[in-house]
N, C-alpha and C positions, 0 to 999 in steps of 0.2 A: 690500341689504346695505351694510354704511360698508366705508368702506377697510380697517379693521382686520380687518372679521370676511373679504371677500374675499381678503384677503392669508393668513387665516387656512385661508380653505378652500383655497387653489391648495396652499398646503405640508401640508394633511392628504391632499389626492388627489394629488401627487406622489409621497409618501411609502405609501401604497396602491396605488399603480401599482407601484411599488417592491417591495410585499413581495408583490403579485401573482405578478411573474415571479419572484421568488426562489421562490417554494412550486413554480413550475412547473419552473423548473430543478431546481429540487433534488428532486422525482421523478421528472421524466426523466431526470434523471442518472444514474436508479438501473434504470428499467425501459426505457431504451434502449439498454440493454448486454446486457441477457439476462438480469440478476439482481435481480429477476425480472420475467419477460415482463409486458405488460399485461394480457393476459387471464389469466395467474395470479395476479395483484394483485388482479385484480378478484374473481375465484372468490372470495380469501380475506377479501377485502371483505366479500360477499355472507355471509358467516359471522355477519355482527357483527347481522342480523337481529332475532337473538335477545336483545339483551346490553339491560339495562333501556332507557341511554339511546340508544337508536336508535326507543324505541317509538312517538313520536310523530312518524317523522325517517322520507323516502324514502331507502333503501339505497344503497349506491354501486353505478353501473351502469357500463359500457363508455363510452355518450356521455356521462356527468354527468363521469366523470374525464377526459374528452378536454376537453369543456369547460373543466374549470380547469386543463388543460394548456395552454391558450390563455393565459393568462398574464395582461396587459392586456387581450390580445383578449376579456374576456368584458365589457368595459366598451362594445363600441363599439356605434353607432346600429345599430340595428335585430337587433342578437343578443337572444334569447330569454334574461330577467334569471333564471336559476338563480341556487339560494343561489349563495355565495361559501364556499370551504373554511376554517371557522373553525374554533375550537378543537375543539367534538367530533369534526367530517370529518377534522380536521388529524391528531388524535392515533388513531384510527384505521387512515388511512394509515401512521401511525408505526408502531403493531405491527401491520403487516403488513410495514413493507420492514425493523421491526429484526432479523429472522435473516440477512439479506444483506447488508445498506445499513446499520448500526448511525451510521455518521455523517449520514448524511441523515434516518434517523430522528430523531434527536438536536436537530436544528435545524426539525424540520418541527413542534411544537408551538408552541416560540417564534413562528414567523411566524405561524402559525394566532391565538396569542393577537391577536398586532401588527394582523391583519386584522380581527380580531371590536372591537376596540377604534379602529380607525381607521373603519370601518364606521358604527360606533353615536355617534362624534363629527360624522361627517358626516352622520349624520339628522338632529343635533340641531341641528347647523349652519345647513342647508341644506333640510332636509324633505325630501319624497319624491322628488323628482325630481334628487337628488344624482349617481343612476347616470345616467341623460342627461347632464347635465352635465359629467359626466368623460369619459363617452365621446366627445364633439363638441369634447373639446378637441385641439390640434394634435398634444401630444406623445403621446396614444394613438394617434391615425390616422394618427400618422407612422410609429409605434414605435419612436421615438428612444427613449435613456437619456440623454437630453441636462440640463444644468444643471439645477436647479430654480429655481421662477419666483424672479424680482428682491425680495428682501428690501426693505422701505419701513423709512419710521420714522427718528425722529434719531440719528444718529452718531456726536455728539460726546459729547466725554469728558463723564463725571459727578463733579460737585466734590463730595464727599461732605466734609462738616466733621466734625469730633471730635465737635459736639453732634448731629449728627443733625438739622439744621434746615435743610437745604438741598434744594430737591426737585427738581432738576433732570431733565428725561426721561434716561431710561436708555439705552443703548446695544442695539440688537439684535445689531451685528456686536461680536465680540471686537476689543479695544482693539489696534492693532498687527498684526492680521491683516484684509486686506482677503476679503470675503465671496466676492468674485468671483475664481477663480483666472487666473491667464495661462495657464499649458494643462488641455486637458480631465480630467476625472477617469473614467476607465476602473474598469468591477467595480468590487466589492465590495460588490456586492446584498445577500446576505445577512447581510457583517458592520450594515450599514446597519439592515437592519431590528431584528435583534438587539440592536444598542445602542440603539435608538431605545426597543425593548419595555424593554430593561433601565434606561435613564436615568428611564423613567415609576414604575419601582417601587422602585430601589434609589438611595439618597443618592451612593454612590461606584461610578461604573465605571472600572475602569483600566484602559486598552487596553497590551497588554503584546505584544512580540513580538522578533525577533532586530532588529539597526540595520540599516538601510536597506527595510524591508518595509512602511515606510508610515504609518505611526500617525499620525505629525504630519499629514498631507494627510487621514489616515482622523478624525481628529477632528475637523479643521477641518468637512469636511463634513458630521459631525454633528452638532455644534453648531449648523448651521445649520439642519438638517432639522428641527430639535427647537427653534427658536429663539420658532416662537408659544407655546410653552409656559410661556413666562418671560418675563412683560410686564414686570419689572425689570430686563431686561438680561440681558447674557453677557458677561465677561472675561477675556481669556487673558494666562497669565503663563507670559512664555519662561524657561525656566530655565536652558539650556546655556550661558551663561557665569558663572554665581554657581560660588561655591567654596566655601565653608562654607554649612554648613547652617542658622548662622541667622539667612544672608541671604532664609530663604525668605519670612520671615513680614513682613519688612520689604517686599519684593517684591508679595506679597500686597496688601500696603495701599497701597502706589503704586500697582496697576494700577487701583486703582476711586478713585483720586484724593484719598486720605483724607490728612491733614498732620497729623501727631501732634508733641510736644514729644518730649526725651529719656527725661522720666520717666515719660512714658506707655505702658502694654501696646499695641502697635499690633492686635492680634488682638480685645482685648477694646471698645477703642474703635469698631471696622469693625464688630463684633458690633451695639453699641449703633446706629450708623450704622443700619445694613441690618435691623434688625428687623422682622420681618411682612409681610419684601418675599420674592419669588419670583425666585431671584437663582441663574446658572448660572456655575460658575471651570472655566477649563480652564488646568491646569496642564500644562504639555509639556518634557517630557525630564527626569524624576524620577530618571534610578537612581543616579546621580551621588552626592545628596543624600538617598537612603532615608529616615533617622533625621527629616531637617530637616522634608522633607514629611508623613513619615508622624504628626507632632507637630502641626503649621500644620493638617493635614484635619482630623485628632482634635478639635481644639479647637474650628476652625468649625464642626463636625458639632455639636457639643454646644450652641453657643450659638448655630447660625443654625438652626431646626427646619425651614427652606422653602430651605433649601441643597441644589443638588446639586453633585458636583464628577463632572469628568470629568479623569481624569490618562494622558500616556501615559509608557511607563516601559519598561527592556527587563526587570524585575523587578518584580512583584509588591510595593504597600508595606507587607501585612500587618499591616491592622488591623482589625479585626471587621467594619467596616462595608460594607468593599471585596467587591466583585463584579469577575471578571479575565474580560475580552475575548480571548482569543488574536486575534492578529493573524497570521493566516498568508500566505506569501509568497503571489504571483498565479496560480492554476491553469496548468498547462503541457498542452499536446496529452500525452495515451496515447502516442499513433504520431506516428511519424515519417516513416510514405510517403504519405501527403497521401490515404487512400482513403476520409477524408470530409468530405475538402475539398468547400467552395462555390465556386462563381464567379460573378459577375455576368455583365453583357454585356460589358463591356470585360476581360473575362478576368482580372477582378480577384481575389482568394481572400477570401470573407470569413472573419475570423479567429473559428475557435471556441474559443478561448482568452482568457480576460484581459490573458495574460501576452504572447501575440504582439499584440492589439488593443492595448498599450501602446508594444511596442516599434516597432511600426506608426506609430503615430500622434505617437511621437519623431523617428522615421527622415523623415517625410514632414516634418517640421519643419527638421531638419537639413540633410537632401538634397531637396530640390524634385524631384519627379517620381518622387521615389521609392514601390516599389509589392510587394507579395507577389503574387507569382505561382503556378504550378504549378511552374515552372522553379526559384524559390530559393527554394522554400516549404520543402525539407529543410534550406535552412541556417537560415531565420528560428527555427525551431522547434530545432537544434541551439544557437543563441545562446541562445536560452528556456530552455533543459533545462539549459543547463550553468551557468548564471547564478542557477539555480534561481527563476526568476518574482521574485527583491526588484526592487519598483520601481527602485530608486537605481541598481540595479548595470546597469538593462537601460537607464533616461535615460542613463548614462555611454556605454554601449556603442553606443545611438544616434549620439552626437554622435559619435563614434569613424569613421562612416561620410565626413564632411566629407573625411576619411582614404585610408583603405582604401574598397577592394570591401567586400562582404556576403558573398563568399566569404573571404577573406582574412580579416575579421574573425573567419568562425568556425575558419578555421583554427586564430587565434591565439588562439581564446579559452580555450585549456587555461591561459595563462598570463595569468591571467586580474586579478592583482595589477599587474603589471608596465604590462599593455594598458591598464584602468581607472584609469590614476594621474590625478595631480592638473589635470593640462592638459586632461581631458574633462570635470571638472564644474562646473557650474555658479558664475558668478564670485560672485554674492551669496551664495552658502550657506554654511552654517557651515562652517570648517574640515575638521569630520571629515564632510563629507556631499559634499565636492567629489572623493573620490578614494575605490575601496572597500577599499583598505586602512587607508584612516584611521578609516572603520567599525569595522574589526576592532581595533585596532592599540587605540580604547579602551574595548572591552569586555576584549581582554587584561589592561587598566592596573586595571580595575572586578576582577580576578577575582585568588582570595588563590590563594599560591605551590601550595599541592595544588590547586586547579581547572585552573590551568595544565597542572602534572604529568597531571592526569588528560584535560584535552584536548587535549592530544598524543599519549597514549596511545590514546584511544578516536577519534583521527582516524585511524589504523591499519587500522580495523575499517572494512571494507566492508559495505554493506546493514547498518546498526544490530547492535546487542548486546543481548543481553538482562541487565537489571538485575543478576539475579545472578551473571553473567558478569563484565559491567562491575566489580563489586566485586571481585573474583577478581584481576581483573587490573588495578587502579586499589590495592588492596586494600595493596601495598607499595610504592607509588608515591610517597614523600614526598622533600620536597627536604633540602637540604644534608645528605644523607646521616642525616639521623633516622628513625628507627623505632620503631611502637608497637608494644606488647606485640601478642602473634599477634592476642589474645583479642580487642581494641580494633581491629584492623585493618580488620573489616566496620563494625565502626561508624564509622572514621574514611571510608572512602571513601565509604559511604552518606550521609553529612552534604556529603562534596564531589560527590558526583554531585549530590545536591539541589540544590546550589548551581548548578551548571551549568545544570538545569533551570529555576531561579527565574531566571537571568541569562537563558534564551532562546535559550542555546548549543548546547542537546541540548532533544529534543521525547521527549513520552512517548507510548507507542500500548500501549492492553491488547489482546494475542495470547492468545487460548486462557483467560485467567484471568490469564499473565502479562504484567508488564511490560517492554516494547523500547523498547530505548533508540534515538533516530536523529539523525544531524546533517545537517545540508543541504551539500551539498556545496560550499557554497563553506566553509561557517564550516570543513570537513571540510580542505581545502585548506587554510587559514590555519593549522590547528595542526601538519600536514605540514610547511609552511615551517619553522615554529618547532623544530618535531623536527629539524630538519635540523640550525639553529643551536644542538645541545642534544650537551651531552658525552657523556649517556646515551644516544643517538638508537637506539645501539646495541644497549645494554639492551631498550629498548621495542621492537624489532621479531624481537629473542630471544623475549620471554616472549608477543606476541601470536601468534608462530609455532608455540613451544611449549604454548600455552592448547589453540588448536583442531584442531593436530593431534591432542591426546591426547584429544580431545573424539571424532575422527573414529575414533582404535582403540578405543575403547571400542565404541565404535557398534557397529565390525565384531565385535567379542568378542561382543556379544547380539545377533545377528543369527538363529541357533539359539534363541533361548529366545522365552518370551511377553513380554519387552522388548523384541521386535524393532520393534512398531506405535510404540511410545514414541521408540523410537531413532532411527527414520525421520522422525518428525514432527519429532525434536527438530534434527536433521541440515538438513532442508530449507531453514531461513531460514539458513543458514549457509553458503550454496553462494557466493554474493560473498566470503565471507573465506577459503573453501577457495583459491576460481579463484585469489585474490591472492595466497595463498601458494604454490600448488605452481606457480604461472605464473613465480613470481620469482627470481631467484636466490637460492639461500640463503646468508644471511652463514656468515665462514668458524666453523671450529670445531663446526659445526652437526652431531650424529651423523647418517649416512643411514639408521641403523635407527630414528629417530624419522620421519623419512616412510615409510621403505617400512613401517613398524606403523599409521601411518595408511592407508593404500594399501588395508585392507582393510575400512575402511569406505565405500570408495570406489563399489563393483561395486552393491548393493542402492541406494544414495542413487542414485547417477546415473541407473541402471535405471528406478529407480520415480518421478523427477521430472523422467520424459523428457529426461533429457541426454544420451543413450549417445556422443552425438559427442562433445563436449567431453571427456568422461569417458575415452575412448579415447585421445583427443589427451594428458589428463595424463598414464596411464600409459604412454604412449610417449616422453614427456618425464621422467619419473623412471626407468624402466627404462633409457633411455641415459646420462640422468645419474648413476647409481650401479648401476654394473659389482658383480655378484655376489662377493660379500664374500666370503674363505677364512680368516679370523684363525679363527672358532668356529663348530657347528652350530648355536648360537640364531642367529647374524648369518644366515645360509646360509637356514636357515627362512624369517626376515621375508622376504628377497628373494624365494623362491619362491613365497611365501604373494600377495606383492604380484607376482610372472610369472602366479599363476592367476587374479588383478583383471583385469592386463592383456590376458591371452586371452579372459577370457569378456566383456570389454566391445568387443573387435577380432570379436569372433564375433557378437556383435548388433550391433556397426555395417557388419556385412556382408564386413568385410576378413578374408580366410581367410588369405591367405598371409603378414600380417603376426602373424596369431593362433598361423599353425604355427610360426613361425621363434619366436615369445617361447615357447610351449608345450616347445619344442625345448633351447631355450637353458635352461628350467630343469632337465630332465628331467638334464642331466649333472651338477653338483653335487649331486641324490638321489645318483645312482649313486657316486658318489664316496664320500660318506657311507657307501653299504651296505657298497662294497669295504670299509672301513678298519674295521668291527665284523667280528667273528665270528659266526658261524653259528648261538650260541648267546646273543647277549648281545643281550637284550633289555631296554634302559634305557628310560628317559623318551625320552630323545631320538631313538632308536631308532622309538617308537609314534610320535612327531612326524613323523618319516622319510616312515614306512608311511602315515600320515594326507597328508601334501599329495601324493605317490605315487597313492594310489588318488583324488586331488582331479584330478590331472593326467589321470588315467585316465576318469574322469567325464568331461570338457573334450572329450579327443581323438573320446568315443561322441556327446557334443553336436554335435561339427563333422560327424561322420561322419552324421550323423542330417538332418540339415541338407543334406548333399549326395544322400538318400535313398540312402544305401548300409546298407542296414538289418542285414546281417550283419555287419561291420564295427560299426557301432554295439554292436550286442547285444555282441559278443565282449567290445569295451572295457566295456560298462558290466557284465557279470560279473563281467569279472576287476575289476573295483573293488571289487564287493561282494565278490566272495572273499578278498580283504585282510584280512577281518575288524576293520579299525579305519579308522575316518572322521574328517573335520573337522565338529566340528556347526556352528562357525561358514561353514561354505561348504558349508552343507547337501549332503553330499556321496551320502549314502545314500540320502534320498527323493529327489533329482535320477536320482538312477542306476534308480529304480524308476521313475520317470515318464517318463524316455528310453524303458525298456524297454517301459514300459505304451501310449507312442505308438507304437511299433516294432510292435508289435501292433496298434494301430491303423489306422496304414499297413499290413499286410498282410491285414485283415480279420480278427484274429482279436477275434471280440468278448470272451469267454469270460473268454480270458488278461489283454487287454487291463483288464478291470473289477478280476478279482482285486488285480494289481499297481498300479491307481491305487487302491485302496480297503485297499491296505495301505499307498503310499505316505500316504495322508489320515491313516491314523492315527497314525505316524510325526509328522505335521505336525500334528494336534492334539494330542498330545498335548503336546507341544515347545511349542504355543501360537504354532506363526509362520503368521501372516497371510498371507506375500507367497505361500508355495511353493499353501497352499489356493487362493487365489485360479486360478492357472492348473491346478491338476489338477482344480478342481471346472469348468473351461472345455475340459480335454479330455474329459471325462464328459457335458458337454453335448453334442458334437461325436457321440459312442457315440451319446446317443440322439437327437440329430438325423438323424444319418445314419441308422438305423432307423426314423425319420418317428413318433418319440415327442415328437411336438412340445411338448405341455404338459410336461412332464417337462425337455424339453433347454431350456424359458422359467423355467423354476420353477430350476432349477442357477444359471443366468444370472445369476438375480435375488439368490442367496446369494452369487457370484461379485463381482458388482458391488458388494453391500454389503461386503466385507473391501475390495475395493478404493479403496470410499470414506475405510473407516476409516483405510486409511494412504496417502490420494488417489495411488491411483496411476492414473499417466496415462497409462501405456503397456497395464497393465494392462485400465485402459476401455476403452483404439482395439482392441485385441484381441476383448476380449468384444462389443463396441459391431457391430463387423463380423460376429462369428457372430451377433449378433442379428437382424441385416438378414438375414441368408441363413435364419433361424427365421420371419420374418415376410413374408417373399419366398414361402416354404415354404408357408405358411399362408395366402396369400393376401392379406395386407395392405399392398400395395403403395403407397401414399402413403407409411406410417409406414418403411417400411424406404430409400425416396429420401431422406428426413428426415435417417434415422442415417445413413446413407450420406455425404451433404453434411455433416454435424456433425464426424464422426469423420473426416473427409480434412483438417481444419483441426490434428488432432493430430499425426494422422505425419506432415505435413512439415517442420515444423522440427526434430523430436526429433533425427535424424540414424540413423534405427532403417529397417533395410528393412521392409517389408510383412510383418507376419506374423512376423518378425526372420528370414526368409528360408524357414518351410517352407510349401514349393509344395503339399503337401496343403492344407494351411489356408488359404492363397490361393484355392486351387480353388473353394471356399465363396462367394466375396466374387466373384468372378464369375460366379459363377451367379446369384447374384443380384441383379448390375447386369443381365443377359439377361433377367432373367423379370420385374424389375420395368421395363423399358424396353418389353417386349414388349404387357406390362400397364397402361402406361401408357401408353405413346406415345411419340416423341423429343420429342416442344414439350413435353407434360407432365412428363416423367421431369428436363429441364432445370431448369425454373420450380422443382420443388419440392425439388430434389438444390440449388440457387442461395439455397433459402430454408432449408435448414438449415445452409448454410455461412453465414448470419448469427444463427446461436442456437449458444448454448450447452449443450456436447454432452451435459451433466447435464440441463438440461433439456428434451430430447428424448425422451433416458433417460425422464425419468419422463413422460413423454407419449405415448408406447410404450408404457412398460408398463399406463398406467391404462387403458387398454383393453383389459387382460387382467389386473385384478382378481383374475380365479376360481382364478386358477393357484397362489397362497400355498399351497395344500396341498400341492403335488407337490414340493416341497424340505424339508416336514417330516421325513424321514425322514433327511435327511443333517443338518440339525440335533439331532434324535432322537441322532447317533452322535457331536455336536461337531464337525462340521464345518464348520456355517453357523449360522445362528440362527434361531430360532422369530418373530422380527420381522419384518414387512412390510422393505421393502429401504427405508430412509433416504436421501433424493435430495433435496440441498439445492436450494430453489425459486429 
């Protein structure tokens, strides 16, 4: 080989090293978590048999996917040369991990392309013996990600003349950026491979992303990865100190050295120049300048046909030709208690993160001997999180350590502007890259008077917004006191949330079909500040308090009807902007009948997305905070409405005596109420009376039922029913029947027992509510478990679990998940019940929920079947496999269980038969 074609190959097998372990990380990122297992991956593999183009192709097996999980390592001396996962194997893989993994599918074709194309350059390169030769080089047998090989070729500038007569060699490195960085370059594998695929097809890629996240250092190195592609050179043109836009084009033709007169087109003259040459611009830091840029590419698009441009920008230039990179900040650990931490031998941690491997490899630069340990491997990873992984802001917080401890810094890093000022960054860098509020301070200056307004507002908002929320409350958010017509109002916020998006302020994610909106929590932080310095600040955390409380009474209103599943799913991502507001103080003038009316969509959300703890703590935190109101009986209502929240969420987090004293405390403003009507007046408010009355009366037969005092139970949950009027919102009638119908349970009567939960069912089908089915079709299991009607009490399960799925409830599953273990303990299948067993103990401990939410018949079940499968197993064994479901995901256990009881679909047809369940195999996402 010449030097050129050599230098040619080392940066094609770097760059295939490269998108190797990107393909490998980015499916193990997906099937090393549980979702989904490897050998479910594979099963679903093993499907594609059939599909034309597999027909001349060996299948995906268990070792062919371990193999390309090896990453680089399929390259090295003496491994057996299996394909490589190229576009067919890659997109494949894709629909299988897109029902779980939809980001990782998304990006696993592009690399698969990148592969099949770096593959077939290097045969042509190199011939057969390409894969030796990469394997026996250092940096696969080392398994560094280290640099890529040393760029050759001349340097210096290129005098391009107006005529096009000058031939000087070209430049391979960009003019003003040296090739070689002074510190290392950490991740960003697969934005690497991604641009590389996309610079080969498309003329414009723009790397777009929020400031400080990297773009500048993310270009740089790919320019270079991509630099034997363009035997005429590569030039970079800095743009962050021009001012007008059309400084650009002038810019432009100085960096490739062209000298034009005044009256000359400089755009059209460089054109003439550079004709039929293979010629790469990297334009950095566009958003500034939009218009100028987006005019200067347009026009070299048009007259250089072997042009590519690469630009970065924290907006999108929006012009036909453009293809948008997202740049996203650097991966942050999951977790936070280090439980899959590495260590070398010197007790070092190696970092599984990008984002701590940067802040690492800063900190060691700054502080000499410094190191991640096990000991302050929670604070390194708390600096990561709260910084959210942008480079700039984690190199600032580095040097910060010269300072401070690693403790100390993360102390202070809530305050995170103040910490990160101008004396931690870096002395050569620009202005706004030396401090990270100067970051922010000019994308503020980039954004018009409503973007502002609107990200102040939506920096409010915990855990993201949903779009059409956002509008909602962005929707009358204009400054100096202007307002559009109602009509115009969605349209005006929609055009500024866009904006926000295009600027890289707010990120979009599709949920369900819809769109969420999300901010990073520093950029989230900077408009906080700004809110503060805002006359309105006031305003803005009125109407985000007032938006989603009324979002949470609503909820509780259909809680009774067949919007309940709807209401639930729609509540869930909203539990950050609940905590925030009912944890906060409320500003003054704030009515307390607007929370205690939220208060009662409080008891089914928190129930069903296992928070009962948290969920106890608020209503003990609004019930002190707003003392039982006497001005009116509607005031009176909400409060008690929100005391029956209160008790039954103090009842499932196990606290009786705090559940009786609030049950207690409502029970006398009823009475009050009844005193002061007549014996004959029977108003609205009067049936309201009578309805949270018999709701209180349900509660008291709950607790009572709960302590196994089963007379006592029955009596209260009678005289509830005899009320003759209920809350349908606190399902207080089938409650009362399925108390009764376990009360019966507990004494053995099977008979009674069945009638009153199968009248309770229908009550609850026909209502259309999900959550009450789900547990009376699990005490119906329980009837005919204990009668040793096993197929029957698997087939309920399996109708049980699927409503559960439909409105994922998680307390709902550890419940069902545990009579399953004790059905299949029953049955004899003792592996599969240590399985569930270890799965479902990863659920109730954090919830804050007792076992079972405290009835010791139902417990009884769950130790029996830790006895018989221990008995059955053995201690060693019953350990190993109870240790290996506490690392799976307890859905897909579930359905690992059941698949080996297939034949039982029939034995729940008949409770679908009556609308209780459905005729569907049970849906267990893989």
């Amino acid at each position: 080989m010449t030097a050129g074609e050599e230098e040619c190959f080392e940066s094609l097998a770097h760059s295939l090293v490269r998108a190797l372990d990107a393909w490998a990380a980015c499916v193990d990122g997906a099937v090393s978590k549980g979702r989904p297992a490897r050998k479910t991956l594979v099963r679903v593999l093993e499907q594609e048999r059939d599909t034309p183009g597999w027909a001349a192709r060996a299948p995906v097996d268990g070792p062919l996917l371990s193999y390309w999980l090896r990453g680089r390592g399929q390259l090295l001396p003496g491994t057996k040369h299996n394909r490589l996962p190229g576009v067919e194997d890659s997109a494949a893989v894709a629909r299988a991990l897109k029902a779980q993994a939809p980001g990782n599918a998304e990006q696993l074709p592009v690399i698969g392309r990148e592969i099949s194309d770096l593959a077939a350059r290097l045969q042509e390169t190199a011939g057969r013996g390409w894969r030796r030769r990469i394997g026996e080089s250092s940096f696969v047998q080392a398994g560094e990600r280290g640099a890529l090989p040393q760029q050759h070729g001349n340097r210096g500038r290129r005098d391009v003349q107006g005529d096009g007569t000058a031939h000087v060699p070209a430049p391979r490195a960009p003019v003003g950026h040296s090739m070689e960085q002074a510190t290392s370059f950490v991740g960003r594998t697969p934005e690497l491979v991604a641009g590389s695929a996309l610079i080969e097809r498309c003329r414009l890629v723009t790397l777009v992303g929020v400031g400080g996240v990297g773009k500048t250092r993310l270009a740089q190195r790919l320019t270079r990865d991509v630099a034997h592609r363009f035997e005429d050179g590569i030039h970079c043109v800095e743009l962050a100190d021009l001012h007008h836009g059309h400084s650009v084009a002038a810019a432009v033709t100085a960096a490739f050295g062209l000298q034009v007169s005044a009256e000359q087109d400089p755009l059209r003259e460089l054109a003439t120049a550079l004709q039929g040459r293979r010629v790469l611009l990297l334009l950095d830091n566009c958003e500034h300048l939009l218009d100028g840029c987006a005019r200067t590419v347009r026009m070299l698009l048009a007259l250089l046909p072997r042009l590519r441009v690469i630009a970065t920008s924290r907006q999108p230039l929006d012009i036909g030709e453009e293809h948008v990179l997202r740049v996203m900040p650097l991966d942050v650990p999951l977790v936070s208690d280090g439980s899959r931490r590495r260590e070398d031998a010197t007790g070092r941690i190696c970092p599984e993160s990008s984002a701590v491997a940067l802040f690492t490899d800063r900190a060691e630069a700054a502080c000499p001997g410094f190191r991640v340990t096990s000991t302050n491997q929670a604070a390194v990873i708390q600096v990561c999180r709260m910084l959210d992984g942008l480079p700039l802001a984690l190199e600032i917080a580095a040097r910060r350590l010269r300072t401070l401890t690693l403790e100390e810094l993360a102390q202070r890093i809530e305050h995170r502007f103040r910490l990160l000022g101008p004396g931690g960054g870096e002395r050569i860098a620009h202005p706004r890259h030396r401090a990270l509020r100067a970051l922010f301070d000019w994308s503020w200056d980039l954004c018009t008077d409503d973007e502002r307004a609107a990200w102040q507002q939506l920096s409010l908002c915990a855990g993201g917004v949903l779009l059409t929320d956002a509008e909602q409350l962005c929707g009358a958010t204009f400054t100096h006191g202007t307002r559009s017509p109602v009509r115009d109002r969605a349209v005006d916020a929609f055009a500024t949330l866009s904006g926000l998006v295009d600027k890289s302020l707010v990120s979009r994610v599709d949920v369900g079909g819809h769109t969420r909106l999300h901010m990073l929590e520093t950029v989230r932080a900077y408009g906080l500040e700004r809110l503060r310095e805002n006359d309105h600040a006031q305003n803005a955390v009125r109407r985000h308090r007032a938006y989603f409380l009324d979002l949470a009474a609503r909820a509780g209103a259909a809680y009774g009807s067949a919007e309940q599943a709807n209401w639930l799913r729609r509540l869930r991502p909203e539990h950050p902007n609940l905590r925030q507001i009912v944890t906060a103080v409320p500003p003054a003038g704030e009515p307390a009948e607007t929370v205690l009316r939220a208060a009662q969509g409080f008891w089914l959300h928190c129930l069903t997305s296992g928070r009962v703890g948290e969920g106890a703590h608020w209503m003990q935190v609004i019930i002190d905070r707003h003392p039982c109101p006497s001005e009116s009986p509607g005031a009176v209502f909400s409060w008690c409405r929100a005391a029956w929240v209160a008790g039954f969420l103090l009842l499932m987090h196990g606290d009786r005596d705090n559940a009786d004293r609030v049950i207690d405390m409502a029970d006398q403003p009823l009475a009050d109420l009844s005193a002061s009507h007549g014996p004959s007046d029977v108003t609205a408010g009067e049936g309201e009376r009578a309805e949270l009355a018999a709701a209180l009366l349900q509660l008291r037969g709950l607790a009572a039922l709960m302590e196994q005092d089963i007379p006592q139970a029955s009596t209260y949950a009678l005289t509830s029913l005899a009320a003759g009027r209920w809350s349908t919102m606190l399902l207080t009638q089938p409650q009362c029947l399925a108390q009764l119908g376990l009360a019966a349970v507990m004494q053995g009567d099977r008979t009674q027992a069945l009638s009153l939960l199968e009248e309770a069912l229908a009550i609850s089908a026909t209502r259309g509510d999900t959550w009450h089915r789900c547990y009376l079709l699990w005490i119906l299991a329980i009837i005919h478990g204990e009668a040793g009607e096993i197929p029957e009490a698997l087939g309920l399960l399996r109708c049980a679990l699927r409503l559960a799925e439909d409105i994922e409830e998680r307390m709902g599953e550890a419940v069902l998940s545990d009579t399953l273990a004790w059905l299949l303990a029953s049955q004899g299948d003792a592996r599969s019940a240590a399985l569930v067993l270890g799965a479902v103990d990863r659920v109730w401990k954090p919830s804050g929920v007792p076992r079972h939410f405290g009835f010791a018949h139902m417990a009884a079940h769950r130790r029996r079947a830790v006895e018989q499968v221990r008995q059955t197993l053995g201690e060693t064994a019953y350990t190993h496999v109870y240790r290996e479901g506490q690392r799976l995901a307890l859905r897909e256990v579930l359905e690992t269980a059941f698949a080996g009881h297939g034949a039982l679909d029939g034995h729940h047809s008949q409770w679908a038969d009556k609308g209780i369940g459905s005729g569907r195999a049970l849906r267990l996402p893989r």
